[in-house]
C-alpha positions in Angstrom: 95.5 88.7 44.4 98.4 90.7 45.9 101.6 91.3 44.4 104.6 91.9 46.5 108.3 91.7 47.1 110.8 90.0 49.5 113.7 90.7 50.7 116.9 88.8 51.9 119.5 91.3 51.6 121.7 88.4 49.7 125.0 89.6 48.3 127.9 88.2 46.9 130.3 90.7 48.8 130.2 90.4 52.2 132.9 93.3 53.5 131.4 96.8 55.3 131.3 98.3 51.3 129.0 95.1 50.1 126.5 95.8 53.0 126.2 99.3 52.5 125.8 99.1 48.2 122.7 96.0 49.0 121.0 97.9 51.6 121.0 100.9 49.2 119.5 99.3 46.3 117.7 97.5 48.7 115.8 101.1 49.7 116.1 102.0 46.0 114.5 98.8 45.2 111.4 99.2 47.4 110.6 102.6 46.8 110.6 102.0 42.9 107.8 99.0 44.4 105.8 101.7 45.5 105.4 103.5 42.6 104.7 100.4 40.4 101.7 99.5 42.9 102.9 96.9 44.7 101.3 95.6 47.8 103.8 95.4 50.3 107.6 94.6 51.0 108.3 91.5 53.2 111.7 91.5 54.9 113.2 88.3 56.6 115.0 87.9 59.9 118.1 85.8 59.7 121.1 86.2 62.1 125.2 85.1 61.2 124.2 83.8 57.3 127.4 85.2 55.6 126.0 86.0 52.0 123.0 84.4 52.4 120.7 86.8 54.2 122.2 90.3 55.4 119.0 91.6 57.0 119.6 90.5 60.2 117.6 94.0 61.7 113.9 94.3 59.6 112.5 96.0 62.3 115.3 98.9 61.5 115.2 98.2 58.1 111.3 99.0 57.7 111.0 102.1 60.5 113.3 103.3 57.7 111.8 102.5 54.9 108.0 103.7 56.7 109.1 107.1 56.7 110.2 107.0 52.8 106.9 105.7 51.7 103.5 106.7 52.3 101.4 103.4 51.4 103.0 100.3 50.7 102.9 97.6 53.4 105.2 96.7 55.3 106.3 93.1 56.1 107.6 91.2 58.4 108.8 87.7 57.2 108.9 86.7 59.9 110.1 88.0 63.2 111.8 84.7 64.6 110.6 84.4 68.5 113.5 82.5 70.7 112.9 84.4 73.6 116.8 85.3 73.4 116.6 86.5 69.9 113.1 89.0 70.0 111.7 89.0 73.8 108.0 88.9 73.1 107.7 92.4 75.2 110.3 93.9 72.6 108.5 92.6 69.3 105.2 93.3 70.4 106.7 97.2 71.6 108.2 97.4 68.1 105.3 96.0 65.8 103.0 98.4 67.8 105.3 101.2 67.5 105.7 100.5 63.5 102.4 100.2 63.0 101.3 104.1 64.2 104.5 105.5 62.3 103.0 103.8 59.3 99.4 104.3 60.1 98.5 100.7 60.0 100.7 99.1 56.9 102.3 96.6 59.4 102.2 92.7 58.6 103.2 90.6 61.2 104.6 87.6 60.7 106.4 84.9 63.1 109.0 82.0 63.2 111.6 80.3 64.8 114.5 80.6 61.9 115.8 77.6 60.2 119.8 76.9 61.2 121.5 75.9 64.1 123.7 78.5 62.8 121.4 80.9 63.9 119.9 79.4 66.9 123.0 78.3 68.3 124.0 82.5 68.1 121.6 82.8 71.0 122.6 79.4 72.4 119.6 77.3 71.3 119.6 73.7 69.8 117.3 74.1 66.9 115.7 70.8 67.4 114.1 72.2 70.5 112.8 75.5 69.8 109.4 75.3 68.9 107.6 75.0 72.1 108.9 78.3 72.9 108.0 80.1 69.6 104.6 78.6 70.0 104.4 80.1 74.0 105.6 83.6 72.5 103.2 83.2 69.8 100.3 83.3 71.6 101.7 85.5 74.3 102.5 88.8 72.1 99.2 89.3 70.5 97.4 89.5 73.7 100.1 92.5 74.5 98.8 94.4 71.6 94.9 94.4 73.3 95.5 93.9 77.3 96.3 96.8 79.5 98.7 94.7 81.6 100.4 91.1 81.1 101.2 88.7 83.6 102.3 85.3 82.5 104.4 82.1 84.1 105.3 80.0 81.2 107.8 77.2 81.0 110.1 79.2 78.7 108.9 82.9 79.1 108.2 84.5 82.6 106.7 88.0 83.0 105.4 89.6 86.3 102.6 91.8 86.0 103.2 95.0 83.5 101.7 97.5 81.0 102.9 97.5 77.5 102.9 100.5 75.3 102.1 101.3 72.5 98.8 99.7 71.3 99.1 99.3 67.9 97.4 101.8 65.4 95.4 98.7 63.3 92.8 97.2 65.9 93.1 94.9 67.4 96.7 94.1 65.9 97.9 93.9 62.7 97.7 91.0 60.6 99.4 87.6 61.4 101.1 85.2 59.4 103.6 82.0 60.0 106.2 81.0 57.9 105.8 77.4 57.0 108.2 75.1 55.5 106.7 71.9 55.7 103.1 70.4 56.0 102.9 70.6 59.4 103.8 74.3 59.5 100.9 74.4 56.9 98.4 72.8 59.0 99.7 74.6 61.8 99.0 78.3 60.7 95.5 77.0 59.5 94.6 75.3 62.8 95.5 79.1 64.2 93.9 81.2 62.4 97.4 82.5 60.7 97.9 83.5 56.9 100.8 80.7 55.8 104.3 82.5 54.0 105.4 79.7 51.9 108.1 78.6 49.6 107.2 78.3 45.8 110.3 76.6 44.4 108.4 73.6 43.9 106.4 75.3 40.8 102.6 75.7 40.7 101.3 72.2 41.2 103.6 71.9 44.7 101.7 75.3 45.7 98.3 73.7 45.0 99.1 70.9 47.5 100.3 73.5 49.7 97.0 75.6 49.3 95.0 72.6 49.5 96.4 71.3 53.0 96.4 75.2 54.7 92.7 75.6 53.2 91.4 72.6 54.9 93.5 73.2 58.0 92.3 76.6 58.3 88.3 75.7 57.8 88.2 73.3 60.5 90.2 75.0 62.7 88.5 75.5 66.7 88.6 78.8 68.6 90.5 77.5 70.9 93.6 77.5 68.9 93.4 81.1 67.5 96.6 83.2 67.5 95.8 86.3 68.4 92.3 88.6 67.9 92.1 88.7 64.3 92.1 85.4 61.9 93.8 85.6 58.7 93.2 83.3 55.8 95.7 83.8 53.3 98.5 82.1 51.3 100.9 83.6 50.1 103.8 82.4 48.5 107.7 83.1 47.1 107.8 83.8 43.1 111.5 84.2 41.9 111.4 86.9 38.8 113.7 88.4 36.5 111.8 90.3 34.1 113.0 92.1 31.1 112.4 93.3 27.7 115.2 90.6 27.0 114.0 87.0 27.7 117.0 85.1 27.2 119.1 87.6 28.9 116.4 87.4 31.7 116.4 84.1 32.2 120.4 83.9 32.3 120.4 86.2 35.2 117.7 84.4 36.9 119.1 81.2 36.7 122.3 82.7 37.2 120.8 84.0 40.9 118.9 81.7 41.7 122.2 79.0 41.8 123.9 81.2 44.2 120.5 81.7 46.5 120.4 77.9 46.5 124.2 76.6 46.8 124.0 79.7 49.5 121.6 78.2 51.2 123.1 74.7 50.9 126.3 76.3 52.7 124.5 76.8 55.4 121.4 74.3 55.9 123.2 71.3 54.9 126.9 71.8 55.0 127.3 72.1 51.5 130.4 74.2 49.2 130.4 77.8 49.5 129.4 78.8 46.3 132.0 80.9 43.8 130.1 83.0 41.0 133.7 83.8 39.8 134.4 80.0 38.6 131.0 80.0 36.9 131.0 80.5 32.9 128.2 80.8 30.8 127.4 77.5 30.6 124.7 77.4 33.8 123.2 74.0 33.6 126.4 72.0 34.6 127.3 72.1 37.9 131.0 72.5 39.7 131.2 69.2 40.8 129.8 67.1 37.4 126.2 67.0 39.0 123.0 68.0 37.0 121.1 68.9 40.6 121.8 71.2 43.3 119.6 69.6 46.4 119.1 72.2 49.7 117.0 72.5 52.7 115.4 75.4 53.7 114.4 74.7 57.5 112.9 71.2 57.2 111.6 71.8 53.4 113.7 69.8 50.5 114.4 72.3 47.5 116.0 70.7 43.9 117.0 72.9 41.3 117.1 69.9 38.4 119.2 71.5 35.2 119.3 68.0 33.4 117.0 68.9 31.1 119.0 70.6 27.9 115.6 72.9 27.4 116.7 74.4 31.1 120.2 76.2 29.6 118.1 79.0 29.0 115.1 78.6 30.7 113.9 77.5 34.6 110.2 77.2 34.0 109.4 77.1 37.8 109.6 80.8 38.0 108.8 84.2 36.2 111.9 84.0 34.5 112.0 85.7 30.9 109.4 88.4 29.4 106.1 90.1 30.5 104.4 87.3 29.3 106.4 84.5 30.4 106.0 86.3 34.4 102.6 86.9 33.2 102.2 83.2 32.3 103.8 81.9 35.6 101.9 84.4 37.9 98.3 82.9 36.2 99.0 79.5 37.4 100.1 80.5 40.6 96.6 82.4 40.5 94.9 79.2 40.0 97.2 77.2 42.6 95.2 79.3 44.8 97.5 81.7 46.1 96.1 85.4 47.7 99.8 87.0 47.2 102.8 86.7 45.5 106.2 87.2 46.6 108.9 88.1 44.1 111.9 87.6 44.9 114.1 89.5 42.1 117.4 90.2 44.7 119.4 87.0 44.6 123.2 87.5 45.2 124.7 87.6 41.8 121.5 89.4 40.0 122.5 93.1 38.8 120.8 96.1 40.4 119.5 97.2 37.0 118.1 93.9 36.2 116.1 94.0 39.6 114.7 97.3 38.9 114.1 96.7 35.4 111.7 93.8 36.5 110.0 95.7 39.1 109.2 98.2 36.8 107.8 95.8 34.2 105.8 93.8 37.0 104.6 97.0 37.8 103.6 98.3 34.3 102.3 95.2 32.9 101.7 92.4 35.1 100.0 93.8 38.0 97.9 95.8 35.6 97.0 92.5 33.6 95.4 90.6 36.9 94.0 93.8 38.0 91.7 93.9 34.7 91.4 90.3 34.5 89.8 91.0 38.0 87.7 93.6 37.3 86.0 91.8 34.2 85.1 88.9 36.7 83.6 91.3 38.8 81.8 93.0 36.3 
């Protein structure tokens, strides 16, 4: 199993000093994931998500962080493909070009976004995008091993041309699909494509998701193969705070993961904009009287359900609390199946120091304990 980290760039302070400070620990952040031995970092692509999601450029934000590292992977999740947005020629020039910078630690991952927010930026409806992402899809991998392209799609037109660079991993670097919903699921499996899925739904969700991507994947035909190189692997979103402190760990990851979700609400379903600054201590009851926050990421429903008193201190749907409690969590994601984990430990109102602080003990003590419980099944 993998272990890795994801990245939003979610803040609660949205003027020119907030982006700066995020991006900064961001860096700070990643390189500390290096160290600890962490797989790779995953970055996202989302476009006019005030608060939300602030890495709006991955591709700038990885070239970067290639040069400050010399073996971490590096992830994208996922480049979103309205023609508009990421030109297949452009994406498949800058995964190629990342790819021989970092000698081969590129993961390539693709998607169509999930907001008419975003969409409509580059004058899309939402609704209709997917036939295009699926053209594109298939298109840019063949850039990465033909010496010219020529193609006369419906949505994508390209007279005959070479595209440079090749990439350094051949044929291309891995590919992945972020998937919200079964179909996604089935999707990426019937292609050939590792899945990048949500894990708010706790281990037993996972499972089902594993389950339905597993079966997709092994009776998928070769006619349906994205790109030159299939890739079975799951790999899905952990949220962690993890600190010598449980209780204090669990606050600021409940604490977080509120404003990741009522953030998300704001923009996927029209919900309030949420307001750390009229929260108390007191995290289970919400503003408006409710025990539940409901949101939508893309097409997938997400609950958050605080009715339960035990859930004060507590969410036990993610590594939230000690080494042992992540520890704990990570294992039964282990057995839901999943090839890599993606922590997510920067949500909006979670403190620098309480980011790096889990980093560091994921990578002293977690990734170490499934890296010998590995070794003595191999032996």
């Amino acid at each position: 199993m993998k272990f890795s980290l994801i990245y939003e760039a979610q803040t609660t302070d949205a003027s020119r000093e907030g982006d700066h400070r995020v991006f900064k620990e961001t860096v700070e952040q990643a390189l500390l994931a290096e160290q600890m031995g962490f797989d790779t970092v995953w970055c996202v692509e989302h476009t006019s998500l005030t608060n939300y999601a602030h890495m709006s450029a991955p591709e700038t934000f990885l070239a970067y962080l290639a040069g400050r590292t010399t073996r971490i992977g590096l992830g994208h999740g996922v480049v979103c493909l309205p023609p508009a947005m990421n030109h297949p020629i452009k994406v498949a020039e800058r995964v190629a070009l990342l790819d021989i910078l970092s000698q081969g630690r590129v993961h390539f991952g693709v998607g169509k976004g999930g907001s008419q927010q975003e969409a409509g930026a580059f004058g899309y409806d939402l609704n209709e995008l997917q036939p295009m992402i699926d053209e594109s899809m298939y298109l840019v991998p063949k850039m990465f091993v033909q010496d010219e392209i020529e193609h006369d799609g419906k949505y994508i037109k390209i007279p005959k041309r070479p595209i440079h660079p090749k990439p350094y991993q051949d044929p291309h670097p891995p590919m992945y699909m972020a998937c919200t919903n079964s179909d996604a699921l089935s999707r990426a499996g019937q292609r050939g494509l590792g899945a990048l899925v949500l894990g708010f739904g706790g281990p037993d969700e996972v499972a089902k998701k594993n389950a339905l991507y597993r079966q997709a994947y092994s009776t998928r035909k070769a006619e349906d193969q994205v790109g030159f190189r299939p890739t079975e692997h799951l790999a899905a979103l952990c949220p962690a705070i993890v600190m010598g402190d449980g209780q204090q760990a669990r606050k600021i990851g409940i604490r977080g993961q509120r404003y990741f979700m009522e953030s998300l609400a704001y923009w996927y379903t029209g919900g309030e904009r949420p307001d750390p600054s009229k929260w108390g201590d007191d995290l289970v009851q919400a503003d408006s009287g409710e025990m539940v926050i409901r949101s939508r990421f893309a097409s997938e429903e997400v609950v958050v359900d605080f009715s339960d008193p035990a859930l004060s201190m507590m969410n036990p749907n993610h590594a939230y609390g000690t080494v042992d409690d992540c520890i704990g969590y990570v294992g039964r994601l282990k057995e839901a199946g999943v090839d890599e984990v993606l922590f997510l430990v920067q949500m909006g109102t979670v403190p620098h120091e309480a980011s790096m602080e889990s980093i560091r003990n994921i990578g002293e003590h977690v990734i170490p304990y499934f890296n010998r419980v590995k070794a003595r099944a191999v032996a």
